[in-house]
C-alpha positions in Angstrom: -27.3 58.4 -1.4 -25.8 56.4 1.8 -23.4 57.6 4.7 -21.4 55.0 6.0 -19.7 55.1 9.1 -17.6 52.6 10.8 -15.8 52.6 14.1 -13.8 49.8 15.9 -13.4 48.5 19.5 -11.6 45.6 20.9 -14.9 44.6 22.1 -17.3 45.4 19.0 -17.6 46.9 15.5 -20.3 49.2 14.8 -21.7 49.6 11.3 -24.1 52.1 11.0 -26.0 53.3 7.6 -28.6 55.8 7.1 -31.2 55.2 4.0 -33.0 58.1 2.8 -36.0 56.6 2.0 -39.2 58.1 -0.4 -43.0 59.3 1.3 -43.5 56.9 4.4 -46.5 55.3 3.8 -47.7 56.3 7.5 -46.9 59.3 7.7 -47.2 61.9 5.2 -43.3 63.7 5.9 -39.8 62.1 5.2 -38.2 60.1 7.8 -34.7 58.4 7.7 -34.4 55.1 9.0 -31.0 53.7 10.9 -30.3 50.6 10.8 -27.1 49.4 13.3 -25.9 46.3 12.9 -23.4 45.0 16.0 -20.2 42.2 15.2 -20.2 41.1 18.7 -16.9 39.4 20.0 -16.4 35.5 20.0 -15.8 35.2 23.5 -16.6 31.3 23.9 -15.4 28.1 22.8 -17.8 26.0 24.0 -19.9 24.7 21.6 -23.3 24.3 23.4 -23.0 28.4 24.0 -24.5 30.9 21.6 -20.8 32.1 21.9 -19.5 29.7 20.2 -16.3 30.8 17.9 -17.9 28.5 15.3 -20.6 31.7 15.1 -20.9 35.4 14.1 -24.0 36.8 16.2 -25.4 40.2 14.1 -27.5 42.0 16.6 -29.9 44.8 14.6 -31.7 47.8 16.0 -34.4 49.2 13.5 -36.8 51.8 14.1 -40.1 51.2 13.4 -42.8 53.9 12.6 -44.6 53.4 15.9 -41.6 54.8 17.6 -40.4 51.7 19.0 -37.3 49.6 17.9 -37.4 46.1 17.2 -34.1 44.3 18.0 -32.9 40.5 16.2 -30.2 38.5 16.0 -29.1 36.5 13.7 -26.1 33.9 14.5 -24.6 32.6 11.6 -22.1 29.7 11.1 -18.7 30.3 9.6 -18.2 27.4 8.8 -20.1 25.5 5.9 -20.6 22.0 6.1 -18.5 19.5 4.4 -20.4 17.5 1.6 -20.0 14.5 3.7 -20.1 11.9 0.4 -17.6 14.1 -1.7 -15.3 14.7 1.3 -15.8 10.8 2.0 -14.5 10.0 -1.6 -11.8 12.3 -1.6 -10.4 10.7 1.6 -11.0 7.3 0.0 -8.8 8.3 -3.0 -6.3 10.0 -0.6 -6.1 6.9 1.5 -5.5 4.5 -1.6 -2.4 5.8 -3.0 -1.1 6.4 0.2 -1.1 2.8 0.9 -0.1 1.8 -2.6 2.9 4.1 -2.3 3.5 3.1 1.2 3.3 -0.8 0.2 5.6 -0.1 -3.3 8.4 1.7 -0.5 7.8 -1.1 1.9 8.6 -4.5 -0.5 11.4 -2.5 -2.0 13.2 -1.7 1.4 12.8 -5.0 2.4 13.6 -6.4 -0.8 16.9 -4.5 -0.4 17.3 -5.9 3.0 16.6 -9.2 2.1 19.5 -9.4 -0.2 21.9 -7.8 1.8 21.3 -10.2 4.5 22.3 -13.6 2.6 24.7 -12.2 0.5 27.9 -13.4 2.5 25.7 -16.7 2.9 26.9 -18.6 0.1 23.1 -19.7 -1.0 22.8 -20.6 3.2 25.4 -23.2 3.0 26.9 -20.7 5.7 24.0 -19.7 7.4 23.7 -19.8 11.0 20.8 -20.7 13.1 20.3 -16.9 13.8 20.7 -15.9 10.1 17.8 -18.9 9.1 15.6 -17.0 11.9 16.4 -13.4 10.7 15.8 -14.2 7.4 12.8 -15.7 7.7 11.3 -13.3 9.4 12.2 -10.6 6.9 11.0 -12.9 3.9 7.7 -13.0 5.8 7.6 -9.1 6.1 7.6 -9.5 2.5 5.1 -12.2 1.7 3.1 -10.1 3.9 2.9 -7.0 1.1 2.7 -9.3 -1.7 0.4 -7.9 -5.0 0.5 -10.8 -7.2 -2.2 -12.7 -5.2 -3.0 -15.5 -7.7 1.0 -16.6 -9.0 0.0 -19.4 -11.1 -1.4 -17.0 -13.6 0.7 -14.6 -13.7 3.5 -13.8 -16.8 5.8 -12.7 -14.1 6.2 -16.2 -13.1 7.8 -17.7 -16.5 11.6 -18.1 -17.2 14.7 -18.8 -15.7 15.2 -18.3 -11.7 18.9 -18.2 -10.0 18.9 -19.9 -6.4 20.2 -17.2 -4.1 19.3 -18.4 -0.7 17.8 -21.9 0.8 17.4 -23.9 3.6 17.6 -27.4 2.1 19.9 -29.4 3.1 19.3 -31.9 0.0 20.3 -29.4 -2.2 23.4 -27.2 -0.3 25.0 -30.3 0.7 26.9 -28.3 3.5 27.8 -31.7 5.0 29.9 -31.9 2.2 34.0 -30.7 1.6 32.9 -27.3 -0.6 34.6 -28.7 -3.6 32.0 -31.5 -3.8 29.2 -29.0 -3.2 27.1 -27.5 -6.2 29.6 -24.4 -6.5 28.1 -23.0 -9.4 24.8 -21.1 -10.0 21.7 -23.3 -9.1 18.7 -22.0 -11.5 14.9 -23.4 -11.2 12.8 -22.7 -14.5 8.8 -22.3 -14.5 6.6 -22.3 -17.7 3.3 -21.7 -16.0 1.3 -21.8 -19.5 2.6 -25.3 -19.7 2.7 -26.6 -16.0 6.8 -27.5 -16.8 9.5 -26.8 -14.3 12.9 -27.3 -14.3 16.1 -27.4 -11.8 19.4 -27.0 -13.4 22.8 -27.3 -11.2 26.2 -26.1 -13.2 29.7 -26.2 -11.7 30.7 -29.2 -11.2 27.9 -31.4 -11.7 25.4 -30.0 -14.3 22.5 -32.5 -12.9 19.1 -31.1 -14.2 15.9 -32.2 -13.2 12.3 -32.1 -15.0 9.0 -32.1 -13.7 5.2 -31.5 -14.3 3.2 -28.9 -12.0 -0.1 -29.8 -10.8 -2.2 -27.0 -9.3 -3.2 -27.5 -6.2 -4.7 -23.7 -5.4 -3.8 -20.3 -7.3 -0.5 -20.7 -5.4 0.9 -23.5 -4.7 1.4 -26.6 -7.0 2.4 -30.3 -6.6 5.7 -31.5 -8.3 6.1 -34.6 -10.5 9.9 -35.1 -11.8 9.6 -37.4 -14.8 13.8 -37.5 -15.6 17.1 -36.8 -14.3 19.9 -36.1 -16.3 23.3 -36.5 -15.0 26.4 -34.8 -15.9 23.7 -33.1 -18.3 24.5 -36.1 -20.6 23.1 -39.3 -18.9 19.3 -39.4 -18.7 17.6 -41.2 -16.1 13.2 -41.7 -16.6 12.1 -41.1 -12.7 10.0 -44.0 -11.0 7.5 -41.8 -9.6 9.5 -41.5 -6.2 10.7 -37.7 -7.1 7.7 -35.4 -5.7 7.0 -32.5 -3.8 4.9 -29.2 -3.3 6.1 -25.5 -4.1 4.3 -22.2 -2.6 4.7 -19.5 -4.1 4.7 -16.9 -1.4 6.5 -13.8 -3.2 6.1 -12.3 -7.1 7.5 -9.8 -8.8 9.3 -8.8 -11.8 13.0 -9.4 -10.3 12.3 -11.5 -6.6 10.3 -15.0 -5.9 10.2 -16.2 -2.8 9.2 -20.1 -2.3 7.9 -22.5 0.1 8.4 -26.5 -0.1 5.9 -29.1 2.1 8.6 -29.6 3.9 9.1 -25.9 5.3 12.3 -25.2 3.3 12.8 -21.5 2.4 13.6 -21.0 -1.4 14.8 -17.5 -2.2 15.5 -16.8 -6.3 15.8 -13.4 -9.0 15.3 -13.5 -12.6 17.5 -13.9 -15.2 16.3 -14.7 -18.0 12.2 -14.6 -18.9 12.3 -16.1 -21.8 13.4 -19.5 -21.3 11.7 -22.8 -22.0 11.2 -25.5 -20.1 11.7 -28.9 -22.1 8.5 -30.3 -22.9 
């Protein structure tokens, strides 16, 4: 059987157990041995210090049977090591979709941005030096968080684009009174599968335009209109005089964003993906 006793201290806690133990080999009576073991205080936060709060230190006192007492310590840490290649993964994992959920918020805030900012543009016909600048610089933003790296070979690319917002002039026609403007919705069609694009003008012209795409990088392509149509009626064979690159800068399944050669910003949502391009 075992007596425990226990007392407390601000300074230290004493446990103290006495074994009764069978015939001591040395000696031929019965002799209890104490053992007291000692929680000293953590006193210390430096961590070059056998103090150190990092460390319980168990100080024992046990009698031997030469009537002396042999005192150890033993400092132990509290703190068990991290498995530094598990705790290395789980960070990696952690850190991933933190970023993928921080990018998803990202483009859609700016998206949203984006669109509030040329909407009282009228496509950029009324854009101001200022507004070109500030939305440029938000487009960028978005180019910037862009996951459709390689555009050209991507679904998301085919079908029927409105033009919401552009800096060329060739195609606003703000020099222009506004009733001999394109006033109606401007759409640009992309078959990638085929390498067949398409721009289609309504209200009050109804030109359209067809073109091969030639890849230039997973990206960007070079444009070859082959015929005109005017008044969607008249058709017109091109002479070879109609080309042009396009960038595709921006993908996804509702926004593209658009460069030309000649630095024109081409801004455009989807409206219908299942249209064909004219072969």
């Amino acid at each position: 059987m075992a007596a425990v006793t226990t007392s407390s201290s601000s300074s230290s806690a004493t446990l103290q157990s006495t074994l009764l133990s069978s015939t001591n080999p040395f000696n031929s009576h019965t002799s209890p041995i104490t053992t007291t073991t000692t929680l000293k205080p953590l006193l210390s936060s430096s961590p070059k210090t056998p103090n150190n709060p990092n460390f319980i230190h168990i100080q024992s006192s046990i009698p031997n049977f030469n009537n002396t007492t042999t005192t150890t310590t033993t400092t132990t840490n509290k703190f068990k090591p991290l498995e530094s290649s598990g705790y290395q993964k789980w960070r990696t994992r952690v850190s991933f979709f933190t970023s993928f959920f921080t990018k998803t918020k990202d483009s859609e805030s700016l998206k949203e941005e984006l669109l509030d900012a040329i909407a009282p543009l009228d496509r950029g016909a009324d854009a101001s030096p200022e507004d070109q600048e500030r939305i440029d610089e938000i487009a960028r933003k978005l180019e910037a968080v862009n996951k459709v790296k390689e555009p050209l070979k991507s679904n998301l690319l085919n079908g029927k684009w409105e033009l919401l917002y552009t800096t060329s002039k060739s195609i606003l026609q703000a020099q222009r009174p506004k009733l001999l403007r394109p006033n109606g919705k401007i759409y640009q069609a992309i078959n990638a599968d085929t390498l067949r694009a398409q721009n289609l003008e309504t209200w009050p012209f109804f030109n359209q335009a067809t073109a091969n795409l030639v890849p230039l990088n997973a990206r960007r392509v070079a444009v070859k209109f082959d015929s005109f149509k005017i008044g969607s009626l008249i058709p017109i064979k091109s002479r070879g005089s109609g080309r042009g690159q396009l960038e595709i800068t921006y993908l996804d399944e509702e926004l593209r964003i658009s460069r030309g050669n000649q630095g024109n910003l081409f801004i455009l949502k989807m409206v219908d993906p299942s249209y064909r391009v004219p072969l």
